[in-house]
C-alpha positions in Angstrom: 105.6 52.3 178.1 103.9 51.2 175.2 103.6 54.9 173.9 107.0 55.5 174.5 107.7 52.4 172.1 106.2 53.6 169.5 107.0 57.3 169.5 110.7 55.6 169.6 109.8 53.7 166.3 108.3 56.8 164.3 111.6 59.0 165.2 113.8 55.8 164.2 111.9 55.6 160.8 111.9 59.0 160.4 115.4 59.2 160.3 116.6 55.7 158.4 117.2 55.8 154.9 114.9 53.7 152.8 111.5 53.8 154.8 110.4 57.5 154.2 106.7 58.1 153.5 106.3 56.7 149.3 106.6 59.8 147.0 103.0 60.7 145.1 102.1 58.8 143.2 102.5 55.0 144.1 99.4 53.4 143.0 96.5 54.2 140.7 94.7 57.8 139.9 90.9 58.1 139.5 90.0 61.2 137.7 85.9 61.4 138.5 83.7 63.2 135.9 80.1 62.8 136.8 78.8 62.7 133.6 78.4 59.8 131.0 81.2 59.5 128.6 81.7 61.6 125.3 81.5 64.7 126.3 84.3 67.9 126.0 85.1 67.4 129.9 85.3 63.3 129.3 87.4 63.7 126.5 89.9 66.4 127.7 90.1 64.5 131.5 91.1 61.6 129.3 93.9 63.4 128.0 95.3 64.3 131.1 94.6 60.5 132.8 96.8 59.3 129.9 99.7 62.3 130.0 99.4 61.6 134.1 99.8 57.9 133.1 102.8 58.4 130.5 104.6 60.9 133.2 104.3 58.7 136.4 104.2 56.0 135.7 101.3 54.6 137.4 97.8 54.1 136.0 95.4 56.8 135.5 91.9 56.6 134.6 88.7 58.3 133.9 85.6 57.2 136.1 82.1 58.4 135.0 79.2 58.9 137.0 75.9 59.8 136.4 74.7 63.6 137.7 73.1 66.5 135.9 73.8 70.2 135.9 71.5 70.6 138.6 72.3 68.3 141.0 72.3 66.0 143.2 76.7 65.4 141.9 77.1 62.1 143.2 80.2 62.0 141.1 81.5 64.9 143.4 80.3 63.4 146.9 82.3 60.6 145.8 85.7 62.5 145.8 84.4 64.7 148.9 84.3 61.4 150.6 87.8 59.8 149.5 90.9 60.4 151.3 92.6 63.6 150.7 95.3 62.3 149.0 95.8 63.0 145.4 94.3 59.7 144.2 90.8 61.0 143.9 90.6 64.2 141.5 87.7 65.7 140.2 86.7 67.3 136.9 83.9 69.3 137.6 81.7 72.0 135.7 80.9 75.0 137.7 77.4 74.1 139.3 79.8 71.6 141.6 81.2 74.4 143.6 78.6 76.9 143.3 75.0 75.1 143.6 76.8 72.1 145.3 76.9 73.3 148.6 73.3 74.9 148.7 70.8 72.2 147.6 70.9 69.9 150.7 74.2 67.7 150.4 76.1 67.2 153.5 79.0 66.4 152.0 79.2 69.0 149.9 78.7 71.7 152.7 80.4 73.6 153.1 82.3 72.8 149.8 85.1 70.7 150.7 86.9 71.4 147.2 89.5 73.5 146.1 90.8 74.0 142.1 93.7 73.1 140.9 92.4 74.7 137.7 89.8 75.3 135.3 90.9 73.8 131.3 87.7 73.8 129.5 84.6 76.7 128.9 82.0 74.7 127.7 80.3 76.4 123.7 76.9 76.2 124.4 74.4 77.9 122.2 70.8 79.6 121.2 70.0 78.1 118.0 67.2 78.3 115.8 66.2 76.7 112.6 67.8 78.3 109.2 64.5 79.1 108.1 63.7 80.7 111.2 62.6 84.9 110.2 65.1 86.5 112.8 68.4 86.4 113.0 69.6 87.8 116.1 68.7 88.0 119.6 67.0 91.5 119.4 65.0 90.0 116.3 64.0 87.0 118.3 62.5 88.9 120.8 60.4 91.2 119.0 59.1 88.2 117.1 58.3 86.3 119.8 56.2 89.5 121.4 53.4 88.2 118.8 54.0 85.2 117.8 54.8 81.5 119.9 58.0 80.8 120.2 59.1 77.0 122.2 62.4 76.2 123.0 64.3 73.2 123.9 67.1 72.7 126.9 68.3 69.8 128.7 66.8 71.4 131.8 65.2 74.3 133.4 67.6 74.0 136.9 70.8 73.8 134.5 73.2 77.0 134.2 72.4 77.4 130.6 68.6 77.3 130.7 68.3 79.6 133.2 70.5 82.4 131.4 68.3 81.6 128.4 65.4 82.3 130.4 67.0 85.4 132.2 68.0 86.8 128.9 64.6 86.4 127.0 63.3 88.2 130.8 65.9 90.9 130.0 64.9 91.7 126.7 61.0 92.0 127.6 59.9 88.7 126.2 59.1 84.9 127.5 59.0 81.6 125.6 55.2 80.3 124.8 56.8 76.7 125.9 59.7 74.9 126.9 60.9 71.6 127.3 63.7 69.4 128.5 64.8 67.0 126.3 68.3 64.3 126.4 69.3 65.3 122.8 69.4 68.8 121.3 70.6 68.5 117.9 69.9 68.9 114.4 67.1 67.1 114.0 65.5 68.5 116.9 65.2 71.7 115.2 64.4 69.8 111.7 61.8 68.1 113.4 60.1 71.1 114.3 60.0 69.9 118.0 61.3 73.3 119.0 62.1 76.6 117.2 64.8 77.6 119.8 67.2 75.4 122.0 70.0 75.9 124.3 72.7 73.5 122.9 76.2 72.4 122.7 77.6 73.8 119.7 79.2 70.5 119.0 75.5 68.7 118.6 74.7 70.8 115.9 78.2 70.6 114.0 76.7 68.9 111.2 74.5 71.3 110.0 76.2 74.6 111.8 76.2 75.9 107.8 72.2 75.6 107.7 70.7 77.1 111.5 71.3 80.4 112.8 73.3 80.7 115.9 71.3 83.6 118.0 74.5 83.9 121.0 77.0 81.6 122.7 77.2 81.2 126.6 80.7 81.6 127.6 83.4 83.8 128.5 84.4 84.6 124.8 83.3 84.2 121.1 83.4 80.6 119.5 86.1 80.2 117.1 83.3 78.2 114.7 81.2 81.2 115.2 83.1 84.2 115.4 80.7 86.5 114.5 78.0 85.6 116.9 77.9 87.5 120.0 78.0 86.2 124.1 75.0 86.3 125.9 77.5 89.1 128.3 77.5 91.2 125.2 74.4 91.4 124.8 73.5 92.3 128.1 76.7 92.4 130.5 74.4 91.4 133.7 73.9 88.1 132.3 77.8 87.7 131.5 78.9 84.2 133.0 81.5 81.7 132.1 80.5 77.7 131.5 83.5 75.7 132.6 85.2 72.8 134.2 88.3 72.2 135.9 90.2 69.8 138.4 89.3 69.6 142.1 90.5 68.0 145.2 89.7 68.2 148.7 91.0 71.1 150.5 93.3 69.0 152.7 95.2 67.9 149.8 98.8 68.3 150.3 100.6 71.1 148.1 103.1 68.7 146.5 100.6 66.5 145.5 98.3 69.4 144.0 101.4 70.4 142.6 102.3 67.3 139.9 98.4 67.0 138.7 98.4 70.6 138.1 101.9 70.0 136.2 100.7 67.4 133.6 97.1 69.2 133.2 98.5 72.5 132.3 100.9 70.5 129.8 98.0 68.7 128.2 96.3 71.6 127.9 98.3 73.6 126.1 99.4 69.9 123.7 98.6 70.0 119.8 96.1 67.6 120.1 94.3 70.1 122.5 94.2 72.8 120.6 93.4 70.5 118.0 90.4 69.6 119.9 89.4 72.9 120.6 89.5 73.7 116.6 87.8 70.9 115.6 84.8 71.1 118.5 84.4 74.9 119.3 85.6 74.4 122.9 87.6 76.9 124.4 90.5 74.8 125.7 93.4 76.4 128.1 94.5 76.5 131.6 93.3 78.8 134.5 95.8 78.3 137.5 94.0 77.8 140.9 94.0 81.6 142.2 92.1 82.9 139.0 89.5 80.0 139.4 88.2 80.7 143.2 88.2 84.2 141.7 85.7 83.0 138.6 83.8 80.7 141.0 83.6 83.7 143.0 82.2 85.7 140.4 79.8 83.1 139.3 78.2 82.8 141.8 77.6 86.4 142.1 76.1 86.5 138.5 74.1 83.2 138.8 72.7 84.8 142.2 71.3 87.6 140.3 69.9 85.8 137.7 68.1 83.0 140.0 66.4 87.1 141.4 65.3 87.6 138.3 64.1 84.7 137.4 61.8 84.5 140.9 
């Protein structure tokens, strides 16, 4: 009896005006990026928290965790394990989806994510010192065939380190040393602490006039460094894009997916985006959620093949 009750309630509500499920969204929006604040990824998500904010008029904010490139993304277990609802997004770089779900976390495998879009590709860098005696990759390489050459990264699992690596493999030479370090900037290089590093080209704005940009990391050129080649120019097996974009879990309803992926796409193409992007060297757009499974898709495909060479 007591089933039939309450089957008799749903259908009632179902069909009296005024008591439909609330429309998305009716309380507050976490956007999660598991890194510390300041960064391209911070700065951008906090675009789209405020635009989200200013549309809906609900609040929106930007929650950082801590995580690294290489894992363990407690940032992203944290919106695995939220309800699929729209209130927990993600704004994750690439290693979420494609190293997530292979370094022992349950929650992240299989990966319960699914883009909504990718908005950023991150401008990172082989720098060396303005006074350094080569100027190109090539040059680099045959110098450092007889001489010792030590580079600086932020870590040897990360993305970025390990195409260094792969590349300096591809073109027949290795580093004397290498080191991981929280800061790569200008006076890292001043310093002498290193003669190479794998950096953001926005830590060396400062002195981008006085150090020699070797290759970016990225889908495309740097608009601060237009001349300087892509590591996939150089050698097209190493060719891989550094990005983030917005997640949620897979059982995320489409409506919902829907109005985030209306006000990021907005923000993304804003003034003050591509102002951003101008000012920092980040490549700033937006990459609908079909055309991101098919980069993460070939990401991991090209970061498989350089983890074989690297072995």
């Amino acid at each position: 009896m007591k089933k039939v009750l309450l089957a008799g309630v749903a259908s009632l509500m179902a069909v009296l005006p005024g008591v439909a499920a609330a429309e998305y969204p009716e309380k507050p929006v976490e956007f999660v990026v598991p890194w510390p604040p300041g960064d391209s990824e911070d700065v951008l998500t906090r675009m789209i928290a405020d635009d989200f904010q200013a549309k809906y008029g609900v609040p929106a904010a930007v929650v950082n965790k801590p995580g690294g490139g290489g894992g363990p993304f407690p940032g992203a277990v944290e919106v695995a394990k939220a309800p699929a609802d729209g209130y927990t997004v993600g704004s994750f770089i690439l290693a979420v989806p494609v190293i997530g779900p292979n370094i022992g976390i349950p929650e992240l495998n299989p990966n319960p994510f699914e883009p909504l879009g990718a908005f950023l590709t991150y401008p990172f860098v082989i720098v060396a010192g303005g006074n350094a005696p080569y100027d190109s990759v090539d040059e680099l390489a045959e110098y450092a065939k007889s001489n010792d050459v030590a580079l600086g990264h932020y870590g040897a699992p990360l993305i970025p380190t390990k195409v260094t690596f792969a590349l300096a493999k591809q073109k027949g030479f290795a580093f004397a040393a290498d080191a991981a370090f929280d800061l790569l900037d200008c006076n890292t290089l001043a310093s002498g602490d290193v003669d190479v590093m794998n950096t953001t080209i926005q830590s060396i704005l400062p002195c981008l006039g006085d150090v020699k940009v070797l290759a970016s990391i990225g889908g495309e050129r740097i608009g601060l460094t237009p001349d300087t080649p892509t590591v996939g120019e150089i050698d097209p097996s190493l060719a891989l894009s550094l990005w983030n974009g917005l997640f949620v879990h897979k059982d995320t309803p489409a409506d919902v997916r829907e109005k985030i992926i209306a006000v990021a796409k907005e923000t993304m193409t804003s003034e003050r985006a591509k102002t951003y992007m101008a000012e920092t060297g980040a490549l700033v757009y937006w990459q609908d959620a079909a055309d991101t499974v098919k980069q993460i898709e070939a990401d991991g495909i090209a970061l498989g093949k350089i983890n074989a060479m690297l072995e």
